[in-house]
N, C-alpha and C positions, 0 to 999 in steps of 0.2 A: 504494500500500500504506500503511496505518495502523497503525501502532504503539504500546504502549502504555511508557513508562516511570516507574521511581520515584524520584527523587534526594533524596538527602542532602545540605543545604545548609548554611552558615553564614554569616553575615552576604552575606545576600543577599534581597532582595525579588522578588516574581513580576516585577514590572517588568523587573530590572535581567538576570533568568533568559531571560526571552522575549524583549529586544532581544540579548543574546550570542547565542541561537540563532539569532535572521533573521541579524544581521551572520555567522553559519558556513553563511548559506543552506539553514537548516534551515526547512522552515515548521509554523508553532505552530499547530495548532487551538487546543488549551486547558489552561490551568496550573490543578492543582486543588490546593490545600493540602487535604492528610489529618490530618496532625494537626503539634503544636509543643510543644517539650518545652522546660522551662525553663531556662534557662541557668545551670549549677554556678559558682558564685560563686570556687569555690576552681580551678577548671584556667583561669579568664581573665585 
């Protein structure tokens, strides 16, 4: 079965997203970034 999800990330690269999922024995077809929203200067 194939699944589709959307996550909300933060400091995080596709990289570092799809090695956590193999290491949980999840297998990744494919990380798609949709979009990146700029980072508010004032809540960092």
């Amino acid at each position: 079965m194939k699944s589709n999800y959307i996550l909300k990330v933060e400091d995080a690269k596709t990289v570092d997203i799809q090695k956590a999922l193999q290491a949980a024995n999840i297998k990744v077809a494919s990380i798609i970034e949709v979009h990146k929203e700029k980072e508010d200067k004032d809540n960092s």
